[in-house]
PDB file of N, CA, C and O in Angstrom, chain B, residues numbered from 101:
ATOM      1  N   UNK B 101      12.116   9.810  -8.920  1.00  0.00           N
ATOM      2  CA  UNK B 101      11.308   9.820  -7.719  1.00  0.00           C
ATOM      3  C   UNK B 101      11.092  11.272  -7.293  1.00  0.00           C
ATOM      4  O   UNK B 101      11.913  12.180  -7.423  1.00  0.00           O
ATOM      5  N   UNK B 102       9.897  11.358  -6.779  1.00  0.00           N
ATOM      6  CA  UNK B 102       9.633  12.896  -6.481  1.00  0.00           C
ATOM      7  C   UNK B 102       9.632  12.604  -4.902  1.00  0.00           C
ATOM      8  O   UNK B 102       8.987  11.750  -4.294  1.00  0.00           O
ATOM      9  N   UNK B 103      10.698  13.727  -4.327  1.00  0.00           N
ATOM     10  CA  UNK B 103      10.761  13.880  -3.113  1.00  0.00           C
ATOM     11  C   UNK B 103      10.027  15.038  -2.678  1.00  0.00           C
ATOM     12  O   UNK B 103      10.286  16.169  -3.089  1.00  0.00           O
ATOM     13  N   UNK B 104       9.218  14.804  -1.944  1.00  0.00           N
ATOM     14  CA  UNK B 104       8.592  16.344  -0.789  1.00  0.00           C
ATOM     15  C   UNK B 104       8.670  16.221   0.521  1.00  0.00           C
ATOM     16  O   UNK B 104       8.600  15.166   1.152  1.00  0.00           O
ATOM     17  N   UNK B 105       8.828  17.368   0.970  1.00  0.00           N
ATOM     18  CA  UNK B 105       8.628  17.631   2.508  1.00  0.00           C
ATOM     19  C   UNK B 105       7.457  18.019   2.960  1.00  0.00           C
ATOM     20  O   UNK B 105       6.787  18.709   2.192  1.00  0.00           O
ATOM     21  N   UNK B 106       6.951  17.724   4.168  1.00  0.00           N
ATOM     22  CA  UNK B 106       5.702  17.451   4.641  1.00  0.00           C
ATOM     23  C   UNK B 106       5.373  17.443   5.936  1.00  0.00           C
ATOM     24  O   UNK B 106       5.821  16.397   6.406  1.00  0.00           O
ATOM     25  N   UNK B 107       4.530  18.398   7.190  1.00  0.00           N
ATOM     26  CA  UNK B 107       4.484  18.608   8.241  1.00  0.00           C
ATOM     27  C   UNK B 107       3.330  17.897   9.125  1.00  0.00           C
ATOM     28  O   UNK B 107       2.268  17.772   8.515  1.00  0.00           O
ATOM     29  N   UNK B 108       3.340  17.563  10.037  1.00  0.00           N
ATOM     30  CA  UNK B 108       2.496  16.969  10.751  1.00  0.00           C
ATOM     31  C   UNK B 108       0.912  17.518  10.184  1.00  0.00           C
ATOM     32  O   UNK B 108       0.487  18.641  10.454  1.00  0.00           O
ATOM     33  N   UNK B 109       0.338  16.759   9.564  1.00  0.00           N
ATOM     34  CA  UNK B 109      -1.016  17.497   9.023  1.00  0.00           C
ATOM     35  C   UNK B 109      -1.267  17.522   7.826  1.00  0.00           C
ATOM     36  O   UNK B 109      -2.433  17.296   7.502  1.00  0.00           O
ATOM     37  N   UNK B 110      -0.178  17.828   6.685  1.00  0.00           N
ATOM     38  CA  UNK B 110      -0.649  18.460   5.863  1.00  0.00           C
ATOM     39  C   UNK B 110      -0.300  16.585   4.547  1.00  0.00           C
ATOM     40  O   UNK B 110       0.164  15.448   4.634  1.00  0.00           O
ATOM     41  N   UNK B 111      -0.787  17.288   3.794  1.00  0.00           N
ATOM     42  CA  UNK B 111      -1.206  16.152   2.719  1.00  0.00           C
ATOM     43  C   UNK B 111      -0.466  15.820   1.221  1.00  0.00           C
ATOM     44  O   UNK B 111       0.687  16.193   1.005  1.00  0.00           O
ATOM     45  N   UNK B 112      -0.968  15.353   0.592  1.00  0.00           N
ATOM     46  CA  UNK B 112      -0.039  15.487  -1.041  1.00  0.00           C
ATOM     47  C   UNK B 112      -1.436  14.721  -1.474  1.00  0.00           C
ATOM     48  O   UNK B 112      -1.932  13.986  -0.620  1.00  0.00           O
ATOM     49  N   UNK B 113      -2.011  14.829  -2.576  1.00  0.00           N
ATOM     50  CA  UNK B 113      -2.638  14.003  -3.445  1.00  0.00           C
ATOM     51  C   UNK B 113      -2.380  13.492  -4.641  1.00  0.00           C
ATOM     52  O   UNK B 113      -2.027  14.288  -5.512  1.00  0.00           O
ATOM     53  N   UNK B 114      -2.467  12.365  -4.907  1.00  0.00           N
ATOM     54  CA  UNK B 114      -2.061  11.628  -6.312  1.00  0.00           C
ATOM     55  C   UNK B 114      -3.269  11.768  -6.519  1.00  0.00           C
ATOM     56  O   UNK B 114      -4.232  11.751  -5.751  1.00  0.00           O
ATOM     57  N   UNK B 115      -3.120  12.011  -8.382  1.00  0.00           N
ATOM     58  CA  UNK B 115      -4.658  11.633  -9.154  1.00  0.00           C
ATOM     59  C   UNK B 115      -5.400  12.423  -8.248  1.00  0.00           C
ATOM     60  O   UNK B 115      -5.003  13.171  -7.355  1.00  0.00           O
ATOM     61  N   UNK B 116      -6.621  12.116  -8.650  1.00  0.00           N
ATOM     62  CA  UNK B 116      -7.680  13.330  -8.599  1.00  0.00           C
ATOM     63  C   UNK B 116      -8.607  12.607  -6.944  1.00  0.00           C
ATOM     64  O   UNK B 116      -9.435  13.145  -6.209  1.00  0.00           O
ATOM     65  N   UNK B 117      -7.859  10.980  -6.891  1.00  0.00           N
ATOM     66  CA  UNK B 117      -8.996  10.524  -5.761  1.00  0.00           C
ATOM     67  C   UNK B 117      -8.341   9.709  -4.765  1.00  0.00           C
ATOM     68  O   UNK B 117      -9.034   8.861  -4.204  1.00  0.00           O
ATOM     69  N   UNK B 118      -6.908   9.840  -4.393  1.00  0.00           N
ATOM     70  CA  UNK B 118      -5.758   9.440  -3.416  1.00  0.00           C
ATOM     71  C   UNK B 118      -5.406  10.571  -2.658  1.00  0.00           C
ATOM     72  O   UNK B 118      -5.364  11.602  -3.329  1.00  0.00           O
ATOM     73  N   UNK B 119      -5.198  10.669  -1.715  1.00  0.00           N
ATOM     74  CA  UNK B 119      -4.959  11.646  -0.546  1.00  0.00           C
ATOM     75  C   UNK B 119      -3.957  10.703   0.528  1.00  0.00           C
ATOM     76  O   UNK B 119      -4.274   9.714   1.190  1.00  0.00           O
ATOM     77  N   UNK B 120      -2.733  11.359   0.434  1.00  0.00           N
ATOM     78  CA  UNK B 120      -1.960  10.880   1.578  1.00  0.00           C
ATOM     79  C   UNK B 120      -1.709  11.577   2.703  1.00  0.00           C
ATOM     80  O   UNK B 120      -1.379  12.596   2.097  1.00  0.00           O
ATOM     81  N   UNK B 121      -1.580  11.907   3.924  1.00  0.00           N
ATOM     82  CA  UNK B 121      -1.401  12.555   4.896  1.00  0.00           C
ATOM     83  C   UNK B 121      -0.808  12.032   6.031  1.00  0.00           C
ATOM     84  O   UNK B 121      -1.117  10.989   6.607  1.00  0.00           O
ATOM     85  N   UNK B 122       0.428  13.148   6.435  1.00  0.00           N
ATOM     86  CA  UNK B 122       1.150  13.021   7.864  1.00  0.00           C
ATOM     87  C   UNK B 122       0.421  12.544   8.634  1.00  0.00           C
ATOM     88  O   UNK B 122      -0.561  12.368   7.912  1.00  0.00           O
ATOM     89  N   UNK B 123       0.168  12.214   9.522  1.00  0.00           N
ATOM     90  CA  UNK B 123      -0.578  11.953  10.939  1.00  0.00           C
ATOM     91  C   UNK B 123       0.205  12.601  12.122  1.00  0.00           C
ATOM     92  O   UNK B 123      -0.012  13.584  12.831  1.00  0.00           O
ATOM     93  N   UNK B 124       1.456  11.431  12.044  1.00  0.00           N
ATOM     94  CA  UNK B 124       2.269  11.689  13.187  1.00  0.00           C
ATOM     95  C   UNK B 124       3.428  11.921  12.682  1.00  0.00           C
ATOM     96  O   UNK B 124       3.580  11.644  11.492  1.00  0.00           O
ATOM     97  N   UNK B 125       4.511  12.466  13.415  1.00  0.00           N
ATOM     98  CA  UNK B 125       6.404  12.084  13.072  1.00  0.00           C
ATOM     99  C   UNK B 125       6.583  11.723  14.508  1.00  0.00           C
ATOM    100  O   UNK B 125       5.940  12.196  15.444  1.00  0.00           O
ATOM    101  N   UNK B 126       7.588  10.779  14.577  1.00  0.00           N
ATOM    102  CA  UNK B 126       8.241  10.432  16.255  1.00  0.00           C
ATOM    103  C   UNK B 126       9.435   9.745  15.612  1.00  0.00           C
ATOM    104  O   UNK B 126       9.510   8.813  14.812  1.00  0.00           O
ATOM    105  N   UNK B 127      10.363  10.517  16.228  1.00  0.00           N
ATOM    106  CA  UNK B 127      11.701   9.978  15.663  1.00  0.00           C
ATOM    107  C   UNK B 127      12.161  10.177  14.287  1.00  0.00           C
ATOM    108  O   UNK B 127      12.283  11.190  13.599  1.00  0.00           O
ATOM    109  N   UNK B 128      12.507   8.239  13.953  1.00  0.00           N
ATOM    110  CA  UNK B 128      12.456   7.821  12.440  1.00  0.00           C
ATOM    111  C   UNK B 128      11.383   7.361  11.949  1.00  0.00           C
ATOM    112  O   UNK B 128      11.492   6.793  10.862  1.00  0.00           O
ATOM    113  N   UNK B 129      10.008   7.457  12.584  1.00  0.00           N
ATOM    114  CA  UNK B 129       8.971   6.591  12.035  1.00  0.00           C
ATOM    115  C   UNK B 129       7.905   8.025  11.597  1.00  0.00           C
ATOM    116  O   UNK B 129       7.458   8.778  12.461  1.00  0.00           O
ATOM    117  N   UNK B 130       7.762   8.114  10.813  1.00  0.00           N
ATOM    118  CA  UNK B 130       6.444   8.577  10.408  1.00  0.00           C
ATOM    119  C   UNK B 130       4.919   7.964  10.077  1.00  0.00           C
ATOM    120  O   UNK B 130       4.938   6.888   9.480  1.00  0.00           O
ATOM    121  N   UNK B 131       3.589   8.524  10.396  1.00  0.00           N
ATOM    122  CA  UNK B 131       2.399   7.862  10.473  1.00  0.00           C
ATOM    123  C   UNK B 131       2.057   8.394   9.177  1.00  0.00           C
ATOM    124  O   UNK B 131       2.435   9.544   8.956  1.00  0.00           O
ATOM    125  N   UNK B 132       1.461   7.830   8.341  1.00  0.00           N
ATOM    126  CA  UNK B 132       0.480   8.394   7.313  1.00  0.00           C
ATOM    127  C   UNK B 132      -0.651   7.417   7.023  1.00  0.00           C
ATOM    128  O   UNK B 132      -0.642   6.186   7.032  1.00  0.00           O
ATOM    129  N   UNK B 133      -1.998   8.612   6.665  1.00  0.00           N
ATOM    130  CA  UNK B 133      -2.691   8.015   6.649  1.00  0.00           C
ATOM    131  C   UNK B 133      -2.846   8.093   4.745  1.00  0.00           C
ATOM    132  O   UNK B 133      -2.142   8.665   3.913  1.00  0.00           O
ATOM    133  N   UNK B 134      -4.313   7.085   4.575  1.00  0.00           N
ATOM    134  CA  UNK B 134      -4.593   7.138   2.994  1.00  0.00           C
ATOM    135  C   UNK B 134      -5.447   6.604   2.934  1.00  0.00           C
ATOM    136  O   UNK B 134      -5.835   5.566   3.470  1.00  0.00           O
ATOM    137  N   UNK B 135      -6.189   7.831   1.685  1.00  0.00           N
ATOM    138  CA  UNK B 135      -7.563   8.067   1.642  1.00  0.00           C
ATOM    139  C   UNK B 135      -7.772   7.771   0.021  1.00  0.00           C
ATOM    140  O   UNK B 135      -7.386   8.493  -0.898  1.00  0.00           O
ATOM    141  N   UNK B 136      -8.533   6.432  -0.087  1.00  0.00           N
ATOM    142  CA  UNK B 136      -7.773   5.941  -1.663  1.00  0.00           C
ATOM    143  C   UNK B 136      -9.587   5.232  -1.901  1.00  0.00           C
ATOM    144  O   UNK B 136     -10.305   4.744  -1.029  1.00  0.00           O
ATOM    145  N   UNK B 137      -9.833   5.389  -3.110  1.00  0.00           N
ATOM    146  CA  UNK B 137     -10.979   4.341  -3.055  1.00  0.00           C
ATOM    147  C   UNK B 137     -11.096   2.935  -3.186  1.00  0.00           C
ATOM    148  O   UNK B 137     -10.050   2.529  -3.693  1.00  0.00           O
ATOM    149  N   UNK B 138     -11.971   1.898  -2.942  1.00  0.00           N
ATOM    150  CA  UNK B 138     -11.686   0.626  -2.742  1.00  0.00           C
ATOM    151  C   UNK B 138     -10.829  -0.405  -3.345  1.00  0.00           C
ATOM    152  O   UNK B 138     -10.123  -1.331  -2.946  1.00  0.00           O
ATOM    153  N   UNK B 139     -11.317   0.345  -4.935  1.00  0.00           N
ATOM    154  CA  UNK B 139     -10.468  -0.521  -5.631  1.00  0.00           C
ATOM    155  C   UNK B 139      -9.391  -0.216  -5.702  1.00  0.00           C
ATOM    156  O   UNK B 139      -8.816  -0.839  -6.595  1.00  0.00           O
ATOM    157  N   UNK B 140      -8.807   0.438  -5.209  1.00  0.00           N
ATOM    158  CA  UNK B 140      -7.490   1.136  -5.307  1.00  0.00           C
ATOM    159  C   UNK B 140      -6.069   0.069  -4.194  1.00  0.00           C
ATOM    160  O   UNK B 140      -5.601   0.549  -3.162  1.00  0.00           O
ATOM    161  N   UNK B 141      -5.797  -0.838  -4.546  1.00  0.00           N
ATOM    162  CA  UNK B 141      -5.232  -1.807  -3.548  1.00  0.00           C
ATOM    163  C   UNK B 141      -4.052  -0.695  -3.225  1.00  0.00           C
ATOM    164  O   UNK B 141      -3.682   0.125  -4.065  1.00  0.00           O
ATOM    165  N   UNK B 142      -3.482  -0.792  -1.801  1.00  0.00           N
ATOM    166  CA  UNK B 142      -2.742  -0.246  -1.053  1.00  0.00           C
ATOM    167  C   UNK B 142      -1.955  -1.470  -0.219  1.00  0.00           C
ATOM    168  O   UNK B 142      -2.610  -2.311   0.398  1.00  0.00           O
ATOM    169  N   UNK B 143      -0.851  -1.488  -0.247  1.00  0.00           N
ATOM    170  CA  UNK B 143       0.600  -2.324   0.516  1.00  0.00           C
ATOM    171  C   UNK B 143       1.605  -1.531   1.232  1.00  0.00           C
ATOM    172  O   UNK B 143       2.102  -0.454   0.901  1.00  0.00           O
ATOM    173  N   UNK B 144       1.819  -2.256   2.278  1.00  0.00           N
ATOM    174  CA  UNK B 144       3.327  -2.166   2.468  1.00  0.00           C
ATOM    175  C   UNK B 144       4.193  -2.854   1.527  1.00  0.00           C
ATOM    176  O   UNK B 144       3.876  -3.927   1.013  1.00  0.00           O
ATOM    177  N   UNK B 145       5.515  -2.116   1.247  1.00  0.00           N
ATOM    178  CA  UNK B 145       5.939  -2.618   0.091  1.00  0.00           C
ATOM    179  C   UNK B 145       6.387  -3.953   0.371  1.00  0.00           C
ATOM    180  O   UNK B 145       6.405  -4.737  -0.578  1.00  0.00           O
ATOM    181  N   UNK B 146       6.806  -4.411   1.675  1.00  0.00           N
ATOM    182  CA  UNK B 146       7.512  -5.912   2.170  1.00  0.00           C
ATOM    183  C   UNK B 146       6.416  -6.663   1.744  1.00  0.00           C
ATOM    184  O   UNK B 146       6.634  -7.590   0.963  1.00  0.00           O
ATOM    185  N   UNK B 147       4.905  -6.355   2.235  1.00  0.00           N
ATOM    186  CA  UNK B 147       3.741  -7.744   2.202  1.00  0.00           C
ATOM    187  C   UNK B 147       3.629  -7.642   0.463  1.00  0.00           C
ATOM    188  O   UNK B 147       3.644  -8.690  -0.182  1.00  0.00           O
ATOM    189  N   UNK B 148       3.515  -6.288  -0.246  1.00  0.00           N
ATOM    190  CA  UNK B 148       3.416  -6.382  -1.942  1.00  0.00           C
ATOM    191  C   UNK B 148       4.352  -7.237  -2.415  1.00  0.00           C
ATOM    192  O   UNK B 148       4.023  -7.959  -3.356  1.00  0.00           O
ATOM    193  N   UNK B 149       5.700  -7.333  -1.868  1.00  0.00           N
ATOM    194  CA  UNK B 149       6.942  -8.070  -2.533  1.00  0.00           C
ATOM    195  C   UNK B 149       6.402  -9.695  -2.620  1.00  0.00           C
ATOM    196  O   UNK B 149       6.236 -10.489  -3.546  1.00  0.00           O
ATOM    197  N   UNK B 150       6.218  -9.742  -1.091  1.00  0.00           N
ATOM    198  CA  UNK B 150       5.941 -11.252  -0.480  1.00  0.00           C
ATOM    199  C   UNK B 150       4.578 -11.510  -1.350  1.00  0.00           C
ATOM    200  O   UNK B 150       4.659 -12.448  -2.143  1.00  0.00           O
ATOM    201  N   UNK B 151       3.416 -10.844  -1.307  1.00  0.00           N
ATOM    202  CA  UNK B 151       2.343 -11.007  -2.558  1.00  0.00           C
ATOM    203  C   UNK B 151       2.729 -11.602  -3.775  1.00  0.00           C
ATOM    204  O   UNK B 151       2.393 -12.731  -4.133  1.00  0.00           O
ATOM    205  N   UNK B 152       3.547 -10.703  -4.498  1.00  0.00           N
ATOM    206  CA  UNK B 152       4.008 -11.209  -5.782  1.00  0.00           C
ATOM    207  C   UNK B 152       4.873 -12.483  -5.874  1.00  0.00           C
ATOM    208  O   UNK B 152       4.724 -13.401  -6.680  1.00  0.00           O
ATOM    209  N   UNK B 153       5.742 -12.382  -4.969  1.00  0.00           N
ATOM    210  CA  UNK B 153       6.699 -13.732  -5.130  1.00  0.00           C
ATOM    211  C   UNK B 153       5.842 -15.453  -5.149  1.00  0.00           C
ATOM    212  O   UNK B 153       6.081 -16.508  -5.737  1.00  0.00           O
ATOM    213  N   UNK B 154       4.350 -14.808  -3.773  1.00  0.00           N
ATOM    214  CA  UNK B 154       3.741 -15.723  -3.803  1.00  0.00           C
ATOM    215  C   UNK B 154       2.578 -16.239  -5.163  1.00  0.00           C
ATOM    216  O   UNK B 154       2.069 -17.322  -5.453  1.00  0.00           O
ATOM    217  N   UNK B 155       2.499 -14.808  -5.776  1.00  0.00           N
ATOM    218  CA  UNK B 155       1.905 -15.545  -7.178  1.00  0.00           C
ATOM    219  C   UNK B 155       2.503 -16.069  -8.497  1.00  0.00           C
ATOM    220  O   UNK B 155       1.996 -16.724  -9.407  1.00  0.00           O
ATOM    221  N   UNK B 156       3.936 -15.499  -8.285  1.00  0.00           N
ATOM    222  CA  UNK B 156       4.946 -16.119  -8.701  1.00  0.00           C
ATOM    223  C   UNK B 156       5.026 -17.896  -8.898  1.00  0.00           C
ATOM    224  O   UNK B 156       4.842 -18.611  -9.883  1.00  0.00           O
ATOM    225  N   UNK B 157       5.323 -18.144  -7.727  1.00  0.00           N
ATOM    226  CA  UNK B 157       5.299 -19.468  -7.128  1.00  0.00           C
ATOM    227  C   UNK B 157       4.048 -20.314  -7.888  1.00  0.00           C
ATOM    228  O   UNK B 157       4.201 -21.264  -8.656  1.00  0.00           O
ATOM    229  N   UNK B 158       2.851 -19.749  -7.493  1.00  0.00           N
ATOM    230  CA  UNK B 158       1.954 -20.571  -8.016  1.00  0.00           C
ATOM    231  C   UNK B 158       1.443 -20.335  -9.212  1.00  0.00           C
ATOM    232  O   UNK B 158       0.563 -20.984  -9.778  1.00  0.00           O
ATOM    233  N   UNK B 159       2.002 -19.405  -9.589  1.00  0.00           N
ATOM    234  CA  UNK B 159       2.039 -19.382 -11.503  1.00  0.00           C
ATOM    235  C   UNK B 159       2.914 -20.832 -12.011  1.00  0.00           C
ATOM    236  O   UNK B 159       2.629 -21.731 -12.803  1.00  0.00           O
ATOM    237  N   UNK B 160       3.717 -20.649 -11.422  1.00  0.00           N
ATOM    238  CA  UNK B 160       4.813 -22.001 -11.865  1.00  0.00           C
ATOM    239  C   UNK B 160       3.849 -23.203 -11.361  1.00  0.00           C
ATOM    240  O   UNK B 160       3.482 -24.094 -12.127  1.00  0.00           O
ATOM    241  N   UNK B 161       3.460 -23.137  -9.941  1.00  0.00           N
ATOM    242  CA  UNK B 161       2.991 -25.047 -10.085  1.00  0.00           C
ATOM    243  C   UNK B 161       1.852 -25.282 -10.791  1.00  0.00           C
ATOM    244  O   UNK B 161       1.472 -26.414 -11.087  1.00  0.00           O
ATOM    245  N   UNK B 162       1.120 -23.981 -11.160  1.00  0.00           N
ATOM    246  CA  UNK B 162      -0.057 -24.320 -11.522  1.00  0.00           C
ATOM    247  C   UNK B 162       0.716 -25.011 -13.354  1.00  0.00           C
ATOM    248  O   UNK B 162       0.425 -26.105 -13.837  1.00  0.00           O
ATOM    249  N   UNK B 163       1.535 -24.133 -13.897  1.00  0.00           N
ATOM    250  CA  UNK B 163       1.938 -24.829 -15.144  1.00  0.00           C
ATOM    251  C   UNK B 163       2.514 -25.832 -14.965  1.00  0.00           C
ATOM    252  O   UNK B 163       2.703 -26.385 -16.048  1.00  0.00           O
ATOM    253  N   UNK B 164       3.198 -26.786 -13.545  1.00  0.00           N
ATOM    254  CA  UNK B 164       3.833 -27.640 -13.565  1.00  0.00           C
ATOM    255  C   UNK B 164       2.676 -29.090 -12.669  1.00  0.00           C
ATOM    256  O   UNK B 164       3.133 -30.085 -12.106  1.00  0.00           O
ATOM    257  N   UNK B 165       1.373 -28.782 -12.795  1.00  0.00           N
ATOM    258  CA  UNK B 165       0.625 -29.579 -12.851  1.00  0.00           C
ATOM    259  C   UNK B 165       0.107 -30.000 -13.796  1.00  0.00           C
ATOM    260  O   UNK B 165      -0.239 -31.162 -14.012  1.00  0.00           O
ATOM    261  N   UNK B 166      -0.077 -28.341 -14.981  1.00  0.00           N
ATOM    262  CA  UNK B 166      -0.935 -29.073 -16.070  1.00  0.00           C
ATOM    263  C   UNK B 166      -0.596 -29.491 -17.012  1.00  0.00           C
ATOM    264  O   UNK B 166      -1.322 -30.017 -17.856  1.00  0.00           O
ATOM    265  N   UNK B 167       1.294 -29.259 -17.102  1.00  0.00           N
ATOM    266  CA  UNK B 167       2.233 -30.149 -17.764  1.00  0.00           C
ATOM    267  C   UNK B 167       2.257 -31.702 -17.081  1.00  0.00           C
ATOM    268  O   UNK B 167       2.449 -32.730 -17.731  1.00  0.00           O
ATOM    269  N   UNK B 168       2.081 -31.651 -16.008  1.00  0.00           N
ATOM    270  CA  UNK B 168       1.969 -33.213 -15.645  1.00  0.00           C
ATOM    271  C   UNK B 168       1.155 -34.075 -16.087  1.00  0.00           C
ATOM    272  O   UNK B 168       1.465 -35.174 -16.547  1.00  0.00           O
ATOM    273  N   UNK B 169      -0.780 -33.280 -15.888  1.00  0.00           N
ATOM    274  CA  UNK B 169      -2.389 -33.681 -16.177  1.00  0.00           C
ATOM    275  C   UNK B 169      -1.728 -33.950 -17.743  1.00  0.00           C
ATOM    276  O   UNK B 169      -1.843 -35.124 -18.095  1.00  0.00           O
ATOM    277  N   UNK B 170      -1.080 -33.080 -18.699  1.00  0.00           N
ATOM    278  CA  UNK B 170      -0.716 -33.435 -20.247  1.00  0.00           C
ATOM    279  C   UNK B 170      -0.280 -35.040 -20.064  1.00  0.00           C
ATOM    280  O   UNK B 170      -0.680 -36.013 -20.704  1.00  0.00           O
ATOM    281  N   UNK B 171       0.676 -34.975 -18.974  1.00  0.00           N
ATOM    282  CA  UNK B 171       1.705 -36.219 -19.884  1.00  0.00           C
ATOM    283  C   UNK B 171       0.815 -37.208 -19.217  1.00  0.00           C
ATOM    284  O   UNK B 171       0.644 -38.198 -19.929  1.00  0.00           O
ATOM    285  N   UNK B 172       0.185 -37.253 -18.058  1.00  0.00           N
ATOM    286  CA  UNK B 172      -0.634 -39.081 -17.605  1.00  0.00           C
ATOM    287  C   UNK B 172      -1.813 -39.067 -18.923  1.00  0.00           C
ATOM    288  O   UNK B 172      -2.075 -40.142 -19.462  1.00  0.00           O
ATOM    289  N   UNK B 173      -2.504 -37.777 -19.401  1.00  0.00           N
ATOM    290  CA  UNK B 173      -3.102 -38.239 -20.628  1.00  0.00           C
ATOM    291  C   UNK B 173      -2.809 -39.095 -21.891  1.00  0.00           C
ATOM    292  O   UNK B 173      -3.585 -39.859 -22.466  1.00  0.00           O
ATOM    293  N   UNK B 174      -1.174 -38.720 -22.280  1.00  0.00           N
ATOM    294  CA  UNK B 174      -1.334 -39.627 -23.222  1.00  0.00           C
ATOM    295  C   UNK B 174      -0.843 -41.237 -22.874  1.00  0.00           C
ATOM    296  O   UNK B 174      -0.973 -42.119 -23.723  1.00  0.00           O
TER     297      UNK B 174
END
């Protein structure tokens, strides 16, 4: 993991077309903003987790329907 330090303002860029930037600091919370193009999906990592688990999930029922649709066929 690459750690940097970073002041109210100033930025870091990934790749040639992501731009992250301080906004604010208060406290323990820091603001950043990000400047990413559309297709570029962006998460908090809690809702990305909860994302995946949820396609998770329906990866499985979707195979545990069409193992079912198999067996009333024959």
């Amino acid at each position: 993991m690459l750690v940097l330090t970073r002041k109210k303002g100033q930025a870091l860029v990934i790749g040639s077309n992501i731009r992250v930037v301080v906004v604010d600091v208060s406290g323990d919370y820091v603001r950043i903003g990000i400047d990413a193009p559309l297709e570029v999906p962006v998460y908090r990592e809690e809702l990305y987790r909860e994302l995946q688990e949820e396609n998770r999930a329906s990866m499985v029922s979707r195979k545990v329907i069409t193992e079912l649709e198999k067996a009333m066929e024959k």
